[in-house]
N, C-alpha and C positions, 0 to 999 in steps of 0.2 A: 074161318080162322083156324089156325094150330094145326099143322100142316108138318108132324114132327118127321115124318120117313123124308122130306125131302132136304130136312134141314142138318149140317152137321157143326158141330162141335165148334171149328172153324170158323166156320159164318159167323156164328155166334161172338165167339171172342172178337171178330174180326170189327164186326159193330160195336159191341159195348169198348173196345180201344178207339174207334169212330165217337162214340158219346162222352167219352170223361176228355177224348182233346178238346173237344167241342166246347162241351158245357165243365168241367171239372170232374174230380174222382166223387168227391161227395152225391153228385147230381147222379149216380148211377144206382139203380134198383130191378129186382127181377122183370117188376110189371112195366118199368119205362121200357126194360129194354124188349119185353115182348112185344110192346105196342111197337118199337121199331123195327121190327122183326116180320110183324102183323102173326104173329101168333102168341099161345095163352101162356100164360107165366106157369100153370105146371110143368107144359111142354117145354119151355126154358128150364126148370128147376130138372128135368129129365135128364136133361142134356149137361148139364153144370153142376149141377147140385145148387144148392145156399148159397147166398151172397158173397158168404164168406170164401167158400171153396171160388166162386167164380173169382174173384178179387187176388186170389193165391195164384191161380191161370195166368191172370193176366200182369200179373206182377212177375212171374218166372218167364214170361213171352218178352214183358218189356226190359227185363234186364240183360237174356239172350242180345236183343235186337241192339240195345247197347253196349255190352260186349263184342260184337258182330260189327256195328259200326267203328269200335275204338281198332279190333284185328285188322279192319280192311284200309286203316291210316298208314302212312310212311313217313310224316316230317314230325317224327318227336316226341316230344312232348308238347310241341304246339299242335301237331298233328291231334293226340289224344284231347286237345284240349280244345279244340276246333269240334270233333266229335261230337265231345261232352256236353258243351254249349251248346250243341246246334240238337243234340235230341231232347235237352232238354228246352228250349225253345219253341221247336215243332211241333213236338211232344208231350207237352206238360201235363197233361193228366195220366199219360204213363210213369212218365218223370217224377211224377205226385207220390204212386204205389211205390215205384223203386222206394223212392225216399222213406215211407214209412217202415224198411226192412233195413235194418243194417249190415243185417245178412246179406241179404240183396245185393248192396253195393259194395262188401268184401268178401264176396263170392269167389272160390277159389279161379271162377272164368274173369272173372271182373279183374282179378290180381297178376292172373296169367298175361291179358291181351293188354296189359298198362304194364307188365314188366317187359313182353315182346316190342312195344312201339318206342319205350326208353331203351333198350338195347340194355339193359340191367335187370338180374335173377334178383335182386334186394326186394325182397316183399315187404321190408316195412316203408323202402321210398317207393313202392306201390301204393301202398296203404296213406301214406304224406301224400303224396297226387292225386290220389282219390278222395283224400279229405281236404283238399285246397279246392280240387275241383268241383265238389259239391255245394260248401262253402258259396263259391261263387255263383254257379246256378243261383241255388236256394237265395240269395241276398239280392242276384238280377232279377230272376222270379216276383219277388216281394217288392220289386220298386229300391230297393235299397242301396241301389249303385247308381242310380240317378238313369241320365238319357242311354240309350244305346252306344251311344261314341264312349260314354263317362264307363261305362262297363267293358268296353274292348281296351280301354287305358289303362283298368284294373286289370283283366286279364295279361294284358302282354307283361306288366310289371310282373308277374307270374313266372316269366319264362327266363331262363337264363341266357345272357346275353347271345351268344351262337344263335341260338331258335328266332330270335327277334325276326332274324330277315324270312324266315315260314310263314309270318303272319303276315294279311295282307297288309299290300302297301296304302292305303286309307285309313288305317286303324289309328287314331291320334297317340302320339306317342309320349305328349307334355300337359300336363295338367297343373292346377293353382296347388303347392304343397300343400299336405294336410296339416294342422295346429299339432304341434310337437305338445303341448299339455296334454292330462290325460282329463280327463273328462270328471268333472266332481264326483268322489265317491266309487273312483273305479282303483281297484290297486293292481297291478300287475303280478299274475301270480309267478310263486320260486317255479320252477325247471324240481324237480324231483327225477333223478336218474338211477336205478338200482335199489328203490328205495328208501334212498338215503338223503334229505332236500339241505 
């Protein structure tokens, strides 16, 4: 065991992102991942530092890789949005990290490669797409959007009409309206613009 000269940095991250898609981000610790490694959790801790510090790695790797995927899109915003779904998807225990940083996910990379695929410098309808987009992750993720098909019905409601035909052609595009009431106890809040509501 612990075998630290032949081991790098790399490898390392390269596993414990193999271990939180697998099993989740919580499921991740120095000794799991030495045991998956087959070396000792100092010689992890060598090499990463603390939990904490490893957690920071892998969370600037998976929003890179996210950014990286949103730059290498060409249709749109369904493009960015096809992306976005699908690392989170694939991904989810990277997806997990991003999400815990908000930093993270309005990263001046993250705001860059969603205002290049919109064909719009507007950083705050960056920051609107990125917060729709998460949004929907985060609500597929949890079960919240029902079946697969009931979550690609959401999404496309998402796009503005143009982009519709980017999205694949299986994607359901009719669903049962939702109940116009609002829901007991919920009140809609003002719009506050300028400071002023």
């Amino acid at each position: 065991m612990g075998r630290p000269a032949k081991t790098n940095v790399n490898d390392i991250l390269t596993r414990a992102e193999a271990l939180i898609d697998a099993s989740g981000e919580a499921a991740l610790s120095l000794r799991g991942l030495a045991r998956a490694l087959d070396l000792t959790a100092p010689s992890v801790l060598a090499h990463v530092g603390d939990l904490a510090a490893l957690r920071d790695r892998l969370r600037v790797r998976a929003a890179a890789e996210l950014a990286q995927a949103i730059e290498e899109e060409d249709d749109g915003i369904a493009g960015v949005m096809n992306a976005w779904r699908g690392y989170a998807t694939d991904r989810p225990g990277r997806y997990a990290l991003i999400a815990e940083s908000p930093k993270a996910l309005t990263s001046a990379r993250m705001v860059q490669a969603v205002c290049l695929r919109l064909g719009d410098a507007d950083r705050f309808r960056a920051l609107a797409a990125i917060s729709a987009l998460h949004g929907l992750a985060t609500l597929q993720a949890a079960g919240g959007l029902g079946t697969p098909a009931s979550a690609d019905a959401v999404a496309v409601r998402l796009l503005p009409p143009r982009q519709v035909d980017a999205w694949p052609a299986n994607a359901p595009t009719a669903t049962p309206p939702l109940p116009r009431a609002a829901p007991e106890g919920f009140r809609t809040p003002r719009l506050r613009l300028g400071g002023r509501s």
